[in-house]
Z-matrix of the N, CA and C atoms (Angstrom, degrees):
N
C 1 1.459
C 2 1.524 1 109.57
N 3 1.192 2 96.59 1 134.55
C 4 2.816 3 97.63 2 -178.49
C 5 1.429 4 93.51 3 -78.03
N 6 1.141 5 97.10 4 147.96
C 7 1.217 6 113.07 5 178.10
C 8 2.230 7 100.37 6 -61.65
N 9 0.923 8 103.16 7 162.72
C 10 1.621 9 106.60 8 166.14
C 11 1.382 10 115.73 9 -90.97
N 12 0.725 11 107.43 10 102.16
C 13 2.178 12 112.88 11 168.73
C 14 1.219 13 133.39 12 -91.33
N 15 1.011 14 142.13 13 144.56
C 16 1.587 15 139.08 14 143.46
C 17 1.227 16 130.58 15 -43.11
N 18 1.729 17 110.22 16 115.52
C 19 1.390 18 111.18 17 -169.62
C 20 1.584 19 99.37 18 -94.33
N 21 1.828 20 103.17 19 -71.53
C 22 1.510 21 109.37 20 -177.38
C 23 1.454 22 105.33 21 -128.79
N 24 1.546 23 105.12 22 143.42
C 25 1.508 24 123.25 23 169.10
C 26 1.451 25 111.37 24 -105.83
N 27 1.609 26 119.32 25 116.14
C 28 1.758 27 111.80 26 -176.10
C 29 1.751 28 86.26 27 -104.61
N 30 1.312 29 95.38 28 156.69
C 31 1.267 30 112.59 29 -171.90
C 32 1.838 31 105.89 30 -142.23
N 33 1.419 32 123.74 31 123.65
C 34 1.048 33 104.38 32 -168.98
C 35 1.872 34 111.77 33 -104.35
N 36 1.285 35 92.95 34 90.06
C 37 1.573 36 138.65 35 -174.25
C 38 0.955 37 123.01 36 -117.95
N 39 1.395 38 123.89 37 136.00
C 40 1.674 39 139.03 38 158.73
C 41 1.517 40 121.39 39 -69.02
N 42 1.134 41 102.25 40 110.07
C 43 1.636 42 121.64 41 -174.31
C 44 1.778 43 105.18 42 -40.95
N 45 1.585 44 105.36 43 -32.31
C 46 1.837 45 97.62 44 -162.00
C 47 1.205 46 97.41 45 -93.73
N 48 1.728 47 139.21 46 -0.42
C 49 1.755 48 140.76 47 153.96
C 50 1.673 49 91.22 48 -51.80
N 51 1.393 50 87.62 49 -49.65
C 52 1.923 51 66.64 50 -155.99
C 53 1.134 52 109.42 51 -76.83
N 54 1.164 53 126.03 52 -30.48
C 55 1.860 54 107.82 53 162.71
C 56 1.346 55 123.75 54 -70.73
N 57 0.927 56 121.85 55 -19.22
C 58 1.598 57 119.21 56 173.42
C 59 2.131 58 102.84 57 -72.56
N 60 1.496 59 109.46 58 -19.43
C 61 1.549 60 97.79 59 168.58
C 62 1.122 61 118.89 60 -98.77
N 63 1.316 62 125.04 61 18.12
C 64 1.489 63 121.39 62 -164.48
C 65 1.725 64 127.03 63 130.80
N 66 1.345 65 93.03 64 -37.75
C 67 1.844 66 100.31 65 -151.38
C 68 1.145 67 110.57 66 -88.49
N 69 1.310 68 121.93 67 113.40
C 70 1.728 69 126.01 68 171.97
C 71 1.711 70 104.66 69 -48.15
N 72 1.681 71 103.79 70 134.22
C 73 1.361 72 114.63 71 -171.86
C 74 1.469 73 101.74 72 -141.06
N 75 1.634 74 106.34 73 139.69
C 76 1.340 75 85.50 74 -157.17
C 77 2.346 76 83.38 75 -153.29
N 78 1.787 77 100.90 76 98.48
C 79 1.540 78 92.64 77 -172.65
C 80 1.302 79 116.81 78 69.40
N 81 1.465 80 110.31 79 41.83
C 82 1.672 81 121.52 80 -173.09
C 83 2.092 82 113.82 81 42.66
N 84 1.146 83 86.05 82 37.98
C 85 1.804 84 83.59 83 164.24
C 86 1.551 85 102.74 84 -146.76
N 87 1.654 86 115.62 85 134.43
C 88 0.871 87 104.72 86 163.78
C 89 1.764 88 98.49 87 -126.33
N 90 1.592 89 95.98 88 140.52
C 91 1.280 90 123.25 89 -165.92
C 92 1.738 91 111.79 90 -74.83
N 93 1.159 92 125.00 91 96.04
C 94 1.525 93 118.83 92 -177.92
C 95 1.310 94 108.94 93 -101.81
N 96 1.463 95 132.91 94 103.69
C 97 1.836 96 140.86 95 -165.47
C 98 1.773 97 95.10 96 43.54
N 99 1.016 98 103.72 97 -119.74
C 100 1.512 99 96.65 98 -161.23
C 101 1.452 100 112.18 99 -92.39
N 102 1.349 101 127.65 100 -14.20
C 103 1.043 102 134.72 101 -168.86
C 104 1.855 103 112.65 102 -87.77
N 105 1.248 104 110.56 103 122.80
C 106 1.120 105 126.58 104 174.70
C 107 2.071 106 110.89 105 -69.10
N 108 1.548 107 100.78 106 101.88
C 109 1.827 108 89.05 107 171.30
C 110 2.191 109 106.92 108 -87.26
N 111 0.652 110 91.22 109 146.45
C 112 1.367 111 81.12 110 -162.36
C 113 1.993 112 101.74 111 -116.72
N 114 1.621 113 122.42 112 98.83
C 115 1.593 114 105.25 113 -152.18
C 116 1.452 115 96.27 114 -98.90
N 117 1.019 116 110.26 115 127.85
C 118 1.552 117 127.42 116 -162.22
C 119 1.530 118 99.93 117 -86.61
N 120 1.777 119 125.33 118 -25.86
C 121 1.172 120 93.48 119 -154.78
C 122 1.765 121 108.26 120 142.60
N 123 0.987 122 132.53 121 133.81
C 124 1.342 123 128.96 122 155.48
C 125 1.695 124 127.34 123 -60.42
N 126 1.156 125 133.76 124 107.13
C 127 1.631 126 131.27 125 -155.49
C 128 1.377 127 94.76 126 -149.63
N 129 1.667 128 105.38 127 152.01
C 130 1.762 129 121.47 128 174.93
C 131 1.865 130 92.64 129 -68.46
N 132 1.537 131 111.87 130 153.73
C 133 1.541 132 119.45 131 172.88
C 134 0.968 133 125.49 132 85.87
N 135 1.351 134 138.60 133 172.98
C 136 1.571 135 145.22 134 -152.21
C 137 1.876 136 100.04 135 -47.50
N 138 1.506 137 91.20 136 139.06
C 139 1.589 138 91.72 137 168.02
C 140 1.666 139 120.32 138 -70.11
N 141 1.630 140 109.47 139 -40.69
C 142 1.382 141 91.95 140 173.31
C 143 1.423 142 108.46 141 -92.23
N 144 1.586 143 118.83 142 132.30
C 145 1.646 144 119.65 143 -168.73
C 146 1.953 145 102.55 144 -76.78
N 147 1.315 146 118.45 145 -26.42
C 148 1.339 147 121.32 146 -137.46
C 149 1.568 148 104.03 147 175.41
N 150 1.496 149 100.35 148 148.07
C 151 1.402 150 114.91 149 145.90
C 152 1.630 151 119.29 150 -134.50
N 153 1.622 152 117.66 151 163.52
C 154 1.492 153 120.55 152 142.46
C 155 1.429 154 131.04 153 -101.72
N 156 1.491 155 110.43 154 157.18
C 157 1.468 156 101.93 155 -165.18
C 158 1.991 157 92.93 156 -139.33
N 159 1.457 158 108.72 157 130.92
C 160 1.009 159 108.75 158 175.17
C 161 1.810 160 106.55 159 -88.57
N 162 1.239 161 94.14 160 137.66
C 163 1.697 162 98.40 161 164.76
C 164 1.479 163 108.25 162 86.43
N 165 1.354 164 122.85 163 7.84
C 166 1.602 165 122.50 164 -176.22
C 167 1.545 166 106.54 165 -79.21
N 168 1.322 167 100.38 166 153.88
C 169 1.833 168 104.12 167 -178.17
C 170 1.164 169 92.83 168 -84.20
N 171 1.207 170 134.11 169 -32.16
C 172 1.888 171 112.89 170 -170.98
C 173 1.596 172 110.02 171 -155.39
N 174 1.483 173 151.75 172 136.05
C 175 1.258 174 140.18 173 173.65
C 176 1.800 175 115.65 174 -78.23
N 177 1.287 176 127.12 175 33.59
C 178 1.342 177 131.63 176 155.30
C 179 0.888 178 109.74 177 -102.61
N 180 1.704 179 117.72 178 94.20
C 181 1.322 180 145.02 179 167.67
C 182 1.398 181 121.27 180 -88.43
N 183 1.842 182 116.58 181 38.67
C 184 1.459 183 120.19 182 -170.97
C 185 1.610 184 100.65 183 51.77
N 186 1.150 185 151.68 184 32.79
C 187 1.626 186 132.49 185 171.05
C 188 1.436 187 117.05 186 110.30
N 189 1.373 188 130.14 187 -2.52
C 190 1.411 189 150.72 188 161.10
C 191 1.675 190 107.46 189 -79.98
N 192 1.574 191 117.06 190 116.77
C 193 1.565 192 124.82 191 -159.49
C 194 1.307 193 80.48 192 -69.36
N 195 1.199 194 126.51 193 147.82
C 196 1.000 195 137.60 194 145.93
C 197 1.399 196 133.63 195 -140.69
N 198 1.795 197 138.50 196 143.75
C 199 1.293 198 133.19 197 -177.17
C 200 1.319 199 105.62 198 -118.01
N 201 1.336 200 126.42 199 166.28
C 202 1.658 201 121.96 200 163.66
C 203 1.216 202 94.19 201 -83.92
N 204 1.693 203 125.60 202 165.16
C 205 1.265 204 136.78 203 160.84
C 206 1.700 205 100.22 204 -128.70
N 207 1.285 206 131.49 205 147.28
C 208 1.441 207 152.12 206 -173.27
C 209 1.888 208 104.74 207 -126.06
N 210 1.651 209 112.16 208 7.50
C 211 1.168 210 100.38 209 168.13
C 212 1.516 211 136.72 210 -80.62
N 213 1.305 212 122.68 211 -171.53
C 214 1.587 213 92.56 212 175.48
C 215 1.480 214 94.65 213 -123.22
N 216 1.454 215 101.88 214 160.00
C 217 1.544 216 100.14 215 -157.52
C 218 2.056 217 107.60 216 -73.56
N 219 0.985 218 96.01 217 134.37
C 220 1.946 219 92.23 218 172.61
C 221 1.352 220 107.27 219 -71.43
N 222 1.482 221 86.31 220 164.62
C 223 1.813 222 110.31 221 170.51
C 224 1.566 223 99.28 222 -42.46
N 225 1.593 224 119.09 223 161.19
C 226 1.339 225 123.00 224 139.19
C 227 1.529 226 115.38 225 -53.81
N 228 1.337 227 83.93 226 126.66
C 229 1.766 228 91.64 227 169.78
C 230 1.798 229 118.61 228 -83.84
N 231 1.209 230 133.84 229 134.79
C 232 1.165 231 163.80 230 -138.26
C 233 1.636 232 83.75 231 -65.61
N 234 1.715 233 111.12 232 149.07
C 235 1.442 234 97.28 233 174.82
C 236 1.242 235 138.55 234 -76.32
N 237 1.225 236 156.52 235 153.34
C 238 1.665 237 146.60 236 -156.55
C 239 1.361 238 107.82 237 -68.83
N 240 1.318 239 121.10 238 178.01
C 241 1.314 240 107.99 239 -179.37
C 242 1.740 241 106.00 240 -104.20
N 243 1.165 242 113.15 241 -0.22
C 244 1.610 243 120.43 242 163.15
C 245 2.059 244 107.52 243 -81.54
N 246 1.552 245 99.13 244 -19.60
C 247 1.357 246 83.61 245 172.52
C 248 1.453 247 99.83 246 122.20
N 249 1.733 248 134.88 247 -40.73
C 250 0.864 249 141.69 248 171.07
C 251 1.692 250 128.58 249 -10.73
N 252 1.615 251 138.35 250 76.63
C 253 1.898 252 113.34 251 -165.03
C 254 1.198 253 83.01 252 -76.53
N 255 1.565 254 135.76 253 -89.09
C 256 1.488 255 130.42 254 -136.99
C 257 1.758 256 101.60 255 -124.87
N 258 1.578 257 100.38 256 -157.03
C 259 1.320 258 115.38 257 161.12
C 260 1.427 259 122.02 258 -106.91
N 261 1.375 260 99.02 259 100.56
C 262 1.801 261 96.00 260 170.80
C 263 1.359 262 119.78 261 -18.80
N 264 1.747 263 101.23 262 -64.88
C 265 1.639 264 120.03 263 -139.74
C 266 1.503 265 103.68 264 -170.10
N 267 1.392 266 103.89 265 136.79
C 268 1.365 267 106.01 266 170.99
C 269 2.139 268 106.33 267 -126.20
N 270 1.463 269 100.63 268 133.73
C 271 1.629 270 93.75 269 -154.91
C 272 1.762 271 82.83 270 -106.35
N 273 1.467 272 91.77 271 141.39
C 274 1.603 273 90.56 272 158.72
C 275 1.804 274 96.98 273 -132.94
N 276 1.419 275 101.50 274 -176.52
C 277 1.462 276 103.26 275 -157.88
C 278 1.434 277 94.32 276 -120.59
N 279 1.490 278 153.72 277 157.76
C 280 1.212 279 179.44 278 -96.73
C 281 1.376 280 134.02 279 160.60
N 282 1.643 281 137.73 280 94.96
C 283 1.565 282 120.82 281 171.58
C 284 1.637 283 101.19 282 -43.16
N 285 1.601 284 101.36 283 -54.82
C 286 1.395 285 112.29 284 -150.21
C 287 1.725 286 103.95 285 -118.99
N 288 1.263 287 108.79 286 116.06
C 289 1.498 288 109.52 287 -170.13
C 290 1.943 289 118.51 288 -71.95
N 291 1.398 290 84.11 289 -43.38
C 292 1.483 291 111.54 290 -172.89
C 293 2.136 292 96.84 291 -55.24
N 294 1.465 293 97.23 292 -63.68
C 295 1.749 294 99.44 293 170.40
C 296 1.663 295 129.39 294 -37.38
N 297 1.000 296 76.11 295 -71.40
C 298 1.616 297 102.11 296 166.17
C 299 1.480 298 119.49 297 -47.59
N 300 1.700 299 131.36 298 -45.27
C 301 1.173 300 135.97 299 164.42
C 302 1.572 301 121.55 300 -58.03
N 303 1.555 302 112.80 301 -43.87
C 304 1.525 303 127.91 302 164.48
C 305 1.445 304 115.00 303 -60.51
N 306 1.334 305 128.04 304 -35.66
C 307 1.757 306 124.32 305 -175.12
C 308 1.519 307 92.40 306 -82.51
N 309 1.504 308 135.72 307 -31.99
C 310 1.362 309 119.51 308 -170.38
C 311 1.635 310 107.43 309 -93.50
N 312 1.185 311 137.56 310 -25.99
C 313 0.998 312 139.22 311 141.72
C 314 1.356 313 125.01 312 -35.31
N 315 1.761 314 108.62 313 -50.09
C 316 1.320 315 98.30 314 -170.28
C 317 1.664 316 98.88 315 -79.86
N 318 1.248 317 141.19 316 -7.37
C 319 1.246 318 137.18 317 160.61
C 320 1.523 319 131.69 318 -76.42
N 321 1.557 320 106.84 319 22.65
C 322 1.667 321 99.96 320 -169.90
C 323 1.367 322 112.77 321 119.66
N 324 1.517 323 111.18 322 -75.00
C 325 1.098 324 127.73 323 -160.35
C 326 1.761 325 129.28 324 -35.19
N 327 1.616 326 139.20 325 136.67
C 328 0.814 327 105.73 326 -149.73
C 329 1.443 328 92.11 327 -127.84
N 330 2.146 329 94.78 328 127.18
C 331 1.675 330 98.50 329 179.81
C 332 1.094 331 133.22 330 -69.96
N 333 0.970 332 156.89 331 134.55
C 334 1.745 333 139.23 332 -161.37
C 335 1.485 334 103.24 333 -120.59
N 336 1.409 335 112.63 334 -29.33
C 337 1.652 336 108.32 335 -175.78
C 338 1.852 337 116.80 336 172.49
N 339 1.472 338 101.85 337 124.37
C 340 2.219 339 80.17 338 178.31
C 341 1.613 340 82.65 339 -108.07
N 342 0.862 341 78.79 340 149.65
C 343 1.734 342 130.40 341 154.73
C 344 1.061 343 137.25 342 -50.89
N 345 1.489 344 123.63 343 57.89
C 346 1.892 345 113.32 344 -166.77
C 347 1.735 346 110.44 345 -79.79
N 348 1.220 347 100.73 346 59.61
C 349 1.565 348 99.98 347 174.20
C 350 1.583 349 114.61 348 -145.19
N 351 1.154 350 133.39 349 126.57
C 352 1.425 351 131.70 350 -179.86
C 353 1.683 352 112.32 351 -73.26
N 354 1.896 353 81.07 352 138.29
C 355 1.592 354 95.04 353 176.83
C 356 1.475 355 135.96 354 -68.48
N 357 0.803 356 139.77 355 -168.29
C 358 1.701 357 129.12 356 171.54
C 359 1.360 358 113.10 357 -58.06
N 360 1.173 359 110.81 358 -45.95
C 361 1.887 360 126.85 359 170.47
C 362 0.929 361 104.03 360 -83.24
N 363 1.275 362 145.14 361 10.19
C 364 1.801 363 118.37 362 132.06
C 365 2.024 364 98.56 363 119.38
N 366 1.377 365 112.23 364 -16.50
C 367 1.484 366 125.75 365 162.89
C 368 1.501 367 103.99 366 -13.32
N 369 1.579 368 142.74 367 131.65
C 370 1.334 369 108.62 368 140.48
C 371 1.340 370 152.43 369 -47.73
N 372 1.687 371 90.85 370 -64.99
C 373 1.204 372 127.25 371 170.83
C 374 1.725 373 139.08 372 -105.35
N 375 1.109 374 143.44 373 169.54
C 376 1.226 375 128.81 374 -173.16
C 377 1.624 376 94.57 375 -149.89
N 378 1.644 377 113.99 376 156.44
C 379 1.492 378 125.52 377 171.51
C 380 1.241 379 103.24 378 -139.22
N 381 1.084 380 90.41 379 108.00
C 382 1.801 381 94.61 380 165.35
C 383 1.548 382 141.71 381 -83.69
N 384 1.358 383 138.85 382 104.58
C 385 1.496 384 124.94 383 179.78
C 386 1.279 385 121.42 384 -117.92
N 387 1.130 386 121.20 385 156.99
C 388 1.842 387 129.13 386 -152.29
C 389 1.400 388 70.75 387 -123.48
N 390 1.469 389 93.88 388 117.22
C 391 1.844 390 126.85 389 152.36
C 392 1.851 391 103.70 390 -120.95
N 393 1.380 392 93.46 391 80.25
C 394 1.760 393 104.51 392 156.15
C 395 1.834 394 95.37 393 77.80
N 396 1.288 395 101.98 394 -112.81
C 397 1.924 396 93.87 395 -177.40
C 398 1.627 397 97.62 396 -124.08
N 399 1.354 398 104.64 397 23.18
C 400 1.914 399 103.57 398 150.15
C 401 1.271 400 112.32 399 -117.97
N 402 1.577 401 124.88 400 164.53
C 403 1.310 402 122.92 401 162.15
C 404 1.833 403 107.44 402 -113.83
N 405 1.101 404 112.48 403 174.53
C 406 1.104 405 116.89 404 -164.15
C 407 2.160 406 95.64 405 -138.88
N 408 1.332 407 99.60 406 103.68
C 409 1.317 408 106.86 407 -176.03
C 410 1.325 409 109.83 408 -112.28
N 411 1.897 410 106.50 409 134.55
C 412 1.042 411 138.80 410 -153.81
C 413 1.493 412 110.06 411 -106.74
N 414 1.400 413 116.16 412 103.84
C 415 1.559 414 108.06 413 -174.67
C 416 1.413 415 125.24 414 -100.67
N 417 1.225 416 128.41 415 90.11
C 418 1.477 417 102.44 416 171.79
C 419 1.086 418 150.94 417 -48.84
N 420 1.592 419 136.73 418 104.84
C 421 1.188 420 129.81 419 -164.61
C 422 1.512 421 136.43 420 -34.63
N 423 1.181 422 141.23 421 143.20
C 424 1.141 423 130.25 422 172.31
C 425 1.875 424 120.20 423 -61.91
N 426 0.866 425 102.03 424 147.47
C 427 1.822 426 100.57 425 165.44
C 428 1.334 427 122.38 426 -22.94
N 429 1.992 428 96.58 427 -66.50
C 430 1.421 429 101.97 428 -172.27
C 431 1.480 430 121.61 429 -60.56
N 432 1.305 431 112.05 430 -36.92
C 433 1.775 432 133.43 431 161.00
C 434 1.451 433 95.22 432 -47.60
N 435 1.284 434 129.51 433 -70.16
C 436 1.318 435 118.52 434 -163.54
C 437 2.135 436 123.26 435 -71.81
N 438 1.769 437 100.80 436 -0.90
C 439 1.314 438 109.18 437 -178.12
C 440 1.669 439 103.20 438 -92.73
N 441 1.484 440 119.16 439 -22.51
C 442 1.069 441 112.61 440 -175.11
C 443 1.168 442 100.85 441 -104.58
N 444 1.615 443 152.80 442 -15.39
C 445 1.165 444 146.58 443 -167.82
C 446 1.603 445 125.89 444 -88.13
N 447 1.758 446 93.66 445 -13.29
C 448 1.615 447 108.82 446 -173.79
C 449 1.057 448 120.50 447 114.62
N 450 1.788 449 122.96 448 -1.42
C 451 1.634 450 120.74 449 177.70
C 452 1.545 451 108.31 450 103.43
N 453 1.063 452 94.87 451 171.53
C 454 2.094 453 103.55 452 -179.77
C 455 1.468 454 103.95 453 -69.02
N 456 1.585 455 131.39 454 -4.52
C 457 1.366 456 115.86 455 -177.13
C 458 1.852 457 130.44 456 -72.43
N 459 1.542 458 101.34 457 -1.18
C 460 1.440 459 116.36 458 -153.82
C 461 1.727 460 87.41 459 -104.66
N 462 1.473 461 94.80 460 155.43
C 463 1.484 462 105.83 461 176.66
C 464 1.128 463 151.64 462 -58.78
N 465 1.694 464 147.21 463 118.22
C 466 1.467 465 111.84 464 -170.42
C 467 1.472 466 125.45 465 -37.82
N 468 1.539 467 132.05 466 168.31
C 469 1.425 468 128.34 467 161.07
C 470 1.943 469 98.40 468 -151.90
N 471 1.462 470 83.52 469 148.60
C 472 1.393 471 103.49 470 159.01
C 473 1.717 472 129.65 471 -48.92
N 474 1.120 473 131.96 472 123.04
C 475 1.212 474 125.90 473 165.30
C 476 1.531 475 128.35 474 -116.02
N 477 1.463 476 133.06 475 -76.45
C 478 1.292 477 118.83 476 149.57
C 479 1.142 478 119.98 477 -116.46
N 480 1.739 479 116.82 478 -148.24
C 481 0.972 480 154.38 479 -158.36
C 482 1.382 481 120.19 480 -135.75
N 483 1.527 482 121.30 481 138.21
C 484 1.610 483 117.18 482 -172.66
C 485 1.974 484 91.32 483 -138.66
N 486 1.366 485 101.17 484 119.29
C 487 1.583 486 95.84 485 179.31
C 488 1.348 487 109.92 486 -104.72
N 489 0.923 488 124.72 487 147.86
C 490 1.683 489 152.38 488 161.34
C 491 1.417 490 108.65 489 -46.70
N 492 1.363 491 137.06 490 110.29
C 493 2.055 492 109.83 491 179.80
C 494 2.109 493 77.10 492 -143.08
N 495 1.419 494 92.03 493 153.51
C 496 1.606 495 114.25 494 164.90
C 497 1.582 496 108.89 495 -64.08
N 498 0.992 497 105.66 496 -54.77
C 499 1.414 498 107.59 497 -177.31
C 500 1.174 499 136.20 498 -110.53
N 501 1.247 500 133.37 499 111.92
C 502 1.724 501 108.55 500 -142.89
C 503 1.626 502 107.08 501 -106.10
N 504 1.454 503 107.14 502 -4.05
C 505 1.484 504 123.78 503 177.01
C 506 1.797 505 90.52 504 -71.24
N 507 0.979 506 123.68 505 -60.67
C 508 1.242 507 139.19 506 -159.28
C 509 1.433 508 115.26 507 -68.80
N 510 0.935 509 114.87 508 -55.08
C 511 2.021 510 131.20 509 147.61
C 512 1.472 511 103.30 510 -32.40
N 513 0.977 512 108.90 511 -71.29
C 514 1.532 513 107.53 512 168.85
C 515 1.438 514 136.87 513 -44.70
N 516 1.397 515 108.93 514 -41.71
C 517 1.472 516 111.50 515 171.53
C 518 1.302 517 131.21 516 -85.02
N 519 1.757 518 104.58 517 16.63
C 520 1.535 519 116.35 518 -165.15
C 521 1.929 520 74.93 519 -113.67
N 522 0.878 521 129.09 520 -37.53
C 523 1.855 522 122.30 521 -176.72
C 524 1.658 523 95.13 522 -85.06
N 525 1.377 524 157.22 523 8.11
C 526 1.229 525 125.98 524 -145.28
C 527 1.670 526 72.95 525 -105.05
N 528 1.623 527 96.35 526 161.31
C 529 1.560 528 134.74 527 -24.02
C 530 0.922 529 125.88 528 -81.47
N 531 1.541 530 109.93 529 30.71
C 532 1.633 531 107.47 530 -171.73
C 533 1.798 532 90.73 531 -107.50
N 534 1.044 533 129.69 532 56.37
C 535 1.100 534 135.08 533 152.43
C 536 1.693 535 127.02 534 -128.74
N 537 1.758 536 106.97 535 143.12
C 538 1.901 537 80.35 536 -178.88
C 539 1.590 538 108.07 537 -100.44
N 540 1.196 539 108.14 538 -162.29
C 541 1.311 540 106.24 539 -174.57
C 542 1.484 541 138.65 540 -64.45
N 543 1.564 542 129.58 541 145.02
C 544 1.196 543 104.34 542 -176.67
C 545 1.469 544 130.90 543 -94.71
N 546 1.402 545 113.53 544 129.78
C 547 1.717 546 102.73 545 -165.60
C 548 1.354 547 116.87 546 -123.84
N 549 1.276 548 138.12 547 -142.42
C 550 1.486 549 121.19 548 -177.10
C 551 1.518 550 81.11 549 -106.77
N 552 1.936 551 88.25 550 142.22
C 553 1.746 552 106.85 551 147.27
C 554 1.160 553 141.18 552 -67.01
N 555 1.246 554 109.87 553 -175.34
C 556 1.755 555 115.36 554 -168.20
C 557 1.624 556 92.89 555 -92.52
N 558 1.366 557 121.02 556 -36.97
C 559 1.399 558 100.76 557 175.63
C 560 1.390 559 115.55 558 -100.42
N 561 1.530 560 104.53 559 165.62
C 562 1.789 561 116.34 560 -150.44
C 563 2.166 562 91.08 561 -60.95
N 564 1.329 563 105.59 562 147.31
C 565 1.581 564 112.99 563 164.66
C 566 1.497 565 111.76 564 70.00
N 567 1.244 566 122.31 565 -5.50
C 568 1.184 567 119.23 566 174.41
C 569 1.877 568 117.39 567 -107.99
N 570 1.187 569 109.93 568 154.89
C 571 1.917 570 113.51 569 171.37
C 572 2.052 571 94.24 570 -123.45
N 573 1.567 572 88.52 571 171.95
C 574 1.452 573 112.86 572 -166.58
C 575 1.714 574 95.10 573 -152.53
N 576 1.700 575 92.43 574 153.40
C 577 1.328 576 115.44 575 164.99
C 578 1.301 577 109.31 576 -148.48
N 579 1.319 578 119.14 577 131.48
C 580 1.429 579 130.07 578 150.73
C 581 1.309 580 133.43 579 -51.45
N 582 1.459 581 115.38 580 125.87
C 583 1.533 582 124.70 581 159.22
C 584 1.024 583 115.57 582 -59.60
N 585 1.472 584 145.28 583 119.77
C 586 1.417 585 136.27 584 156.34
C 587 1.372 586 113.75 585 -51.02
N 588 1.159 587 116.42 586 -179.91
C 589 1.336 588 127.47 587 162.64
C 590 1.958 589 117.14 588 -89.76
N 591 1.054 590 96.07 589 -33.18
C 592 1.573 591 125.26 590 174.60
C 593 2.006 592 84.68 591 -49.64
N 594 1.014 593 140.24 592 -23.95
C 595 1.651 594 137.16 593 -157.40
C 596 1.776 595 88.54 594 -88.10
N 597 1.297 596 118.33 595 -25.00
C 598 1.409 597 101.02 596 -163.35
C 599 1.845 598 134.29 597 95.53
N 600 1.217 599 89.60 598 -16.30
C 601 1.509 600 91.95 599 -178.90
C 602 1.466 601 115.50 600 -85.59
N 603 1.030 602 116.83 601 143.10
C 604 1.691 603 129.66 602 165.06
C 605 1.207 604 127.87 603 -44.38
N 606 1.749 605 115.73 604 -25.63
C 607 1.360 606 115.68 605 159.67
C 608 1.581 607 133.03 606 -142.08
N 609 1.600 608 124.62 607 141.13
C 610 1.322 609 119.85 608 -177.01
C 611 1.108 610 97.18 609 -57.86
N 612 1.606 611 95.48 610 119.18
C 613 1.919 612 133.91 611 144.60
C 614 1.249 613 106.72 612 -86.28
N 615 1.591 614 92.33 613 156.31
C 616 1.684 615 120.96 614 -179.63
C 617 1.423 616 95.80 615 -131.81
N 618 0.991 617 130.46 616 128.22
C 619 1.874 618 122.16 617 139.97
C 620 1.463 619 114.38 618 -105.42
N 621 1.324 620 91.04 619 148.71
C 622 1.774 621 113.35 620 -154.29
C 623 1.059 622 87.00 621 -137.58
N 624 1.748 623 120.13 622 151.42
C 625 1.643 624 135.64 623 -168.37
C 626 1.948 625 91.65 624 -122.09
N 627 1.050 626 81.48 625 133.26
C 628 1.540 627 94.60 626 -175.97
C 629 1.742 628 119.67 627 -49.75
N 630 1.311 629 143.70 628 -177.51
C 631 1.572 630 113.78 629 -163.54
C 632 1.434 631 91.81 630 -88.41
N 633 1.391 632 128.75 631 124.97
C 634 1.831 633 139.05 632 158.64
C 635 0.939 634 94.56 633 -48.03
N 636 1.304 635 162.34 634 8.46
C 637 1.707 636 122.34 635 168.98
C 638 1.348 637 101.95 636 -109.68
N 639 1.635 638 141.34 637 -3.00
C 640 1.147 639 124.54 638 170.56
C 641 1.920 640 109.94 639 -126.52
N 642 1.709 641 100.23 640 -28.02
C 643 1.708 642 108.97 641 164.03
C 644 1.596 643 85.76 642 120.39
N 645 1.499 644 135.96 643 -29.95
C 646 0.873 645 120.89 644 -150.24
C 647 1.781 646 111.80 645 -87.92
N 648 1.027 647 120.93 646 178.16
C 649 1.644 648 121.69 647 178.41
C 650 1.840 649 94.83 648 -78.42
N 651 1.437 650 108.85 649 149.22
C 652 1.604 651 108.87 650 -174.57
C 653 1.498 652 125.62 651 24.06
């Protein structure tokens, strides 16, 4: 059985944000390692619209858009000129973790491990799955999220994005000042900084410094 990968991420974004922060754009796609972001555009509703997934058994992803793709994956694309190589991680959020873990499972997808520990923002839990050389992390909502949203009955959805960059001083100074500070990550050898919202873009970014103990991305 192929592993399941990431073909395309649409994002409903203006192609000239992302070049004005860095990101080579080229026919409204800009290419991050193998994954095609594809910017559709400025639009009312979720910043990420959709993904494709090569090799999935089915696109009912509990409430995550999803299409099949039959392409074959491209070369890595060259690194950005903010520094950007790939996509870490793409996070979507969960009423119900347990649901949500069974529909992506039952589509392929491959679980690697949850998480019984809360995130900085207060998350309980986390699920992690390896799609090719991204993972795709699964957050369960908090309570208070889940008292105002209507309960665990509502659908998963997409939320952001966490990118991969060589240099994370440098990543950073292509968003300043709409970036916050950079501090240590949740995983071992690595730091992170936040995108504000104040940056303009359609969806929460992360930049992440590739793992320090060898230089390389993961």
């Amino acid at each position: 059985m192929c592993a399941v990968t990431i073909d395309e991420i649409t994002l409903a974004d203006d192609p000239a944000r992302w070049e004005r922060r860095g990101f080579d754009v080229s026919d409204g796609v800009c290419q991050i390692g193998s994954v095609r972001v594809r910017l559709a555009g400025a639009r009312p509703g979720p910043g990420i619209v959709g993904w494709s997934l090569r090799d999935a058994a089915a696109s009912a992803l509990d409430g995550l858009p999803t299409s099949i793709s039959h392409t074959l994956a491209p070369p890595p694309a060259p690194v950005h000129p903010n520094g950007t190589v790939a996509i870490d991680h793409v996070v979507a959020m969960s009423p119900h973790l347990e649901r949500s873990v069974d529909a992506l499972r039952d589509a392929g997808l491959d679980l690697r491990r949850i998480r019984e520990q809360p995130t900085p923002a207060g998350a309980p839990r986390q699920a992690f799955f390896r799609l090719g050389a991204e993972i795709l992390e699964l957050v369960q909502e908090p309570e208070e999220v889940l008292a105002s949203s209507g309960g665990p009955d509502g659908p998963a959805r997409f939320w952001g994005l966490a990118l991969a960059v060589e240099d994370l001083e440098r990543a950073a100074a292509a968003f300043a000042p709409d970036v916050g500070s950079i501090r240590t990550a949740v995983q071992p050898g690595r730091r992170i900084a936040t995108v504000k919202r104040s940056a303009g873009l359609a969806v929460p970014l992360a930049l992440m410094s590739v793992a320090e103990r060898n230089g390389a991305w993961r």
